[in-house]
N, C-alpha and C positions, 0 to 999 in steps of 0.2 A: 276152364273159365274162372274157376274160383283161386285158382293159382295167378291170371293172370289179373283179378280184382283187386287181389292181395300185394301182388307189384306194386300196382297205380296207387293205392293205398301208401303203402311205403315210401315212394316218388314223394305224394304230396307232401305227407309230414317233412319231407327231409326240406320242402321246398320252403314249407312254410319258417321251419328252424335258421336255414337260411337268409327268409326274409326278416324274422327277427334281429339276426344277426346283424344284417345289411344297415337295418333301418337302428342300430344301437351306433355303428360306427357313422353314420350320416348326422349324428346329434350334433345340436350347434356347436362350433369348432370356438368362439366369442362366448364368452359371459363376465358381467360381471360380479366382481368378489362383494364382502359386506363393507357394510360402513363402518367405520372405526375399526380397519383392518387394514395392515401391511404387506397382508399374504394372500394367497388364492386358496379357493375354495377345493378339497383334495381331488386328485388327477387332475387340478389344472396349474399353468405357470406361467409366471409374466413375459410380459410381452419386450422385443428390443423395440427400435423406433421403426423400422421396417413394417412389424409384427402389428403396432398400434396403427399405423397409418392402415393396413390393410382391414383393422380390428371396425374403424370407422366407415370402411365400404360395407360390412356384413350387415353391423348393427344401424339402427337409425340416427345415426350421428355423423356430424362433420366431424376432421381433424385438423387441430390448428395449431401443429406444432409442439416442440419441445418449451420447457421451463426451466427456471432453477427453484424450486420453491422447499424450503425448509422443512414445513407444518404440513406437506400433505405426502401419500404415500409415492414411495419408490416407481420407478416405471409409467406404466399406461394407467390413465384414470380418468374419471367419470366424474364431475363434482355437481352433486343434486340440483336440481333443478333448473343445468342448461342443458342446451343442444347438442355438445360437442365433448372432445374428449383430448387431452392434451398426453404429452409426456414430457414427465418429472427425472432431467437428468438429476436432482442431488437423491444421496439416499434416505434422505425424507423420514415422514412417521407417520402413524395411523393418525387419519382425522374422520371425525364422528358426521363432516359434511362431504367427504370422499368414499368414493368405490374405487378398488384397480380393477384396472380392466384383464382380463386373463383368457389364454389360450388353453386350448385341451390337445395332449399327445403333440406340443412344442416344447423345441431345444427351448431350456430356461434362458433366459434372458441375462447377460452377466450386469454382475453387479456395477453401478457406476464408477468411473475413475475419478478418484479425487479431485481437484485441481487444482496443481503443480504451482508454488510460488515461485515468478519469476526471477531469475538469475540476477543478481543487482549489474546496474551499468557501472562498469568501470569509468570514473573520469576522463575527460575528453580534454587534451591539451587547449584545445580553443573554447573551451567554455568560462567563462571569465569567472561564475561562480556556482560551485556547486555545494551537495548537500556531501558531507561527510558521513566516515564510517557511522553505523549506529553502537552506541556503548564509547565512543572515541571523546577524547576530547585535544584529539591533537588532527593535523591534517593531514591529506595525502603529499606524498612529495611534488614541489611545483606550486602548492598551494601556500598561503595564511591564513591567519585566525583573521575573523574581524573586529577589527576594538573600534570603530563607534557607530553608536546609534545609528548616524545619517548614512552610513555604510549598511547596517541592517536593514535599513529599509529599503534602500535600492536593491539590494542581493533580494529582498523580498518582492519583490517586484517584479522584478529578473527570471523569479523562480516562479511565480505564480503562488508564491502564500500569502499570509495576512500577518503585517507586522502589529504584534500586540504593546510594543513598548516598552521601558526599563522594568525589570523585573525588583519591584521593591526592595532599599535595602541591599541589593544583593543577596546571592547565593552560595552558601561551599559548598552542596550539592548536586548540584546542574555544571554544564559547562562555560566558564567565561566567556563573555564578548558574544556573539548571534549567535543564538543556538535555535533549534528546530525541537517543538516537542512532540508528546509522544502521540499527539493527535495526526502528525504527519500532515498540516497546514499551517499551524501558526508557529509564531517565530517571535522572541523576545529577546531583549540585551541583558546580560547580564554583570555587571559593574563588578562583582567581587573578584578582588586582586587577583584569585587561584583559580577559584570555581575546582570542579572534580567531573570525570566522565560521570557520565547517569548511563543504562542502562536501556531506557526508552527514550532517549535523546539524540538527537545528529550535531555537530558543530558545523558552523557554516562557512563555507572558505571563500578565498577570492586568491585567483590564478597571479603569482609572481611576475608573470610575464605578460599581466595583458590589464594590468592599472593605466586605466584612463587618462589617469591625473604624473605617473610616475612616483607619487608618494603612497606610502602608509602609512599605519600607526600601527607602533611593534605591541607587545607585550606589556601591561602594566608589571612594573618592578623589574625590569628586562633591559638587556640594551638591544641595538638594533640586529635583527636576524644576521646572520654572515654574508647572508648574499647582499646587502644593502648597507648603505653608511648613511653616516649623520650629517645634518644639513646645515649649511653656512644660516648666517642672519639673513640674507635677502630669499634664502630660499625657504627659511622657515613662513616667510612674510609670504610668499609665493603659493607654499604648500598650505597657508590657512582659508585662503579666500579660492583656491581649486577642491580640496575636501570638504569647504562651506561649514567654516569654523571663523571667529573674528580675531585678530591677531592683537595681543596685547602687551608687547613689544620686551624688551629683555629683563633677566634679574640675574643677581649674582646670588647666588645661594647655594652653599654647602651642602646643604641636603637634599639638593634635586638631582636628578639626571643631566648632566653638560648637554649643551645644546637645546635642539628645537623637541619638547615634549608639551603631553597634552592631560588634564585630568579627564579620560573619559567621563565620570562619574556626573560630573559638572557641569561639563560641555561651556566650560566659559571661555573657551578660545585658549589658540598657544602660545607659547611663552618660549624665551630662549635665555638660556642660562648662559650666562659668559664665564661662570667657575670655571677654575683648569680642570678639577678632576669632580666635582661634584659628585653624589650618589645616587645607587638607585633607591626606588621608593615605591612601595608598593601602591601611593595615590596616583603616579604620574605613568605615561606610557612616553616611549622614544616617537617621535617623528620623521619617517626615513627616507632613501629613495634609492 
């Protein structure tokens, strides 16, 4: 009898140890970490989106999706005094109005993945104007600069920026004629003869092959690109009131560019030189087609 007292004895404790046991691994599998804190509370670790969405059935909270948010911690989180619990894809920082939410004896949760700047679009033969390389101040091939004003504003238009206007003065700087700044919305003309690439800058082009009007304006101090020539008198008259410039009819002067050119700078309408050989000038641009 007292042998078999001493079993039952044994049995119980063992059972009771057990139930200690039982009842340590059934502890809430959810909790969360502190305020002003990026980490979990030790043995526990954050949650994937999986993990939080289920973290919101245990505990007394909705789930209502992922975030991007800067200022608050990484993962699954709890932000005092709502209802509900979100997840933070960026990887985030301790905020003193945030808790992470955190699992006990869960795979850690990996860290978030960056996210990847999109690859740039290659130019599109049928897009009459695009943004150029950034740091460039020349264009893609197929493409040209655009030397005036009322050309910047349409290409801005076109593009969905905001044209800001002749850029005082001029720039050696920046890049001549439409350029895109580094805000990547606005768009200014730049008048000086050269201009220089900038590094936060795009030049703005307009497709060789698909001008409206058939003319442009080349280069200030340049003659006309190769692919294009120089325009008779009735065509320069033709090309003023199609680019919406006023036509101010011929000179003979040695020191302009022969033919149909225009002073961007001025915008007082084009002119046509009847010199044989005239020159170039860094005030005047070619008018082509």
């Amino acid at each position: 009898m007292r042998g078999f007292l001493c079993l039952a004895l044994l049995g119980l404790a063992s059972a009771v140890r057990q139930h200690i046991k039982d009842d340590s691994v059934r502890a809430p599998e959810f909790k969360l970490g502190d305020l002003d804190s990026d980490t979990c509370p030790e043995g526990y670790t954050k949650l994937t989106v999986s993990q939080c969405e289920a973290a919101a059935a245990e505990l007394p909270y909705s789930y209502e999706g992922t975030r991007d948010k800067k200022k608050y911690p990484s993962g699954c989180y709890f932000k005092e005094g709502k209802t509900f619990i979100k997840f933070n894809t960026n990887t985030g920082i301790a905020s003193s109005e945030v808790q992470p939410v955190c699992g006990r004896g869960l795979e850690p949760a990996p860290a978030p993945t960056p996210a990847l700047e999109p690859a740039p679009t290659p130019p599109v033969a049928s897009q009459e104007f695009i943004r150029g390389e950034l740091g460039e101040d020349t264009c893609p091939s197929g493409y040209h600069k655009i030397r005036t004003p009322l050309e910047c504003d349409e290409a801005s238009v076109v593009l969905k920026l905001k044209y800001k206007g002749l850029k005082d003065q001029g720039a050696s700087s920046v890049p001549n004629g439409c350029y895109l700044k580094g805000d990547g919305i606005s768009t200014r003309f730049n008048t000086h003869h050269k201009g220089s690439p900038n590094a936060i800058m795009w030049p703005v082009c307009r497709s060789s092959s698909f001008s409206s009007t058939g003319f442009i304006v080349g280069t200030v101090g340049e003659d006309c690109p190769s692919d294009f020539k120089k325009l008779t008198v009735s065509e320069c008259e033709e090309a003023s009131g199609k680019i919406g410039y006023a036509y101010n009819g011929t000179r003979d002067k040695e020191a302009n560019p022969t033919g149909c050119y225009v002073a961007p700078e001025s915008e007082r309408g084009f002119k046509f030189n009847n010199h044989l050989t005239g020159s170039l000038n860094v005030k005047f641009a070619p008018v082509c087609r």
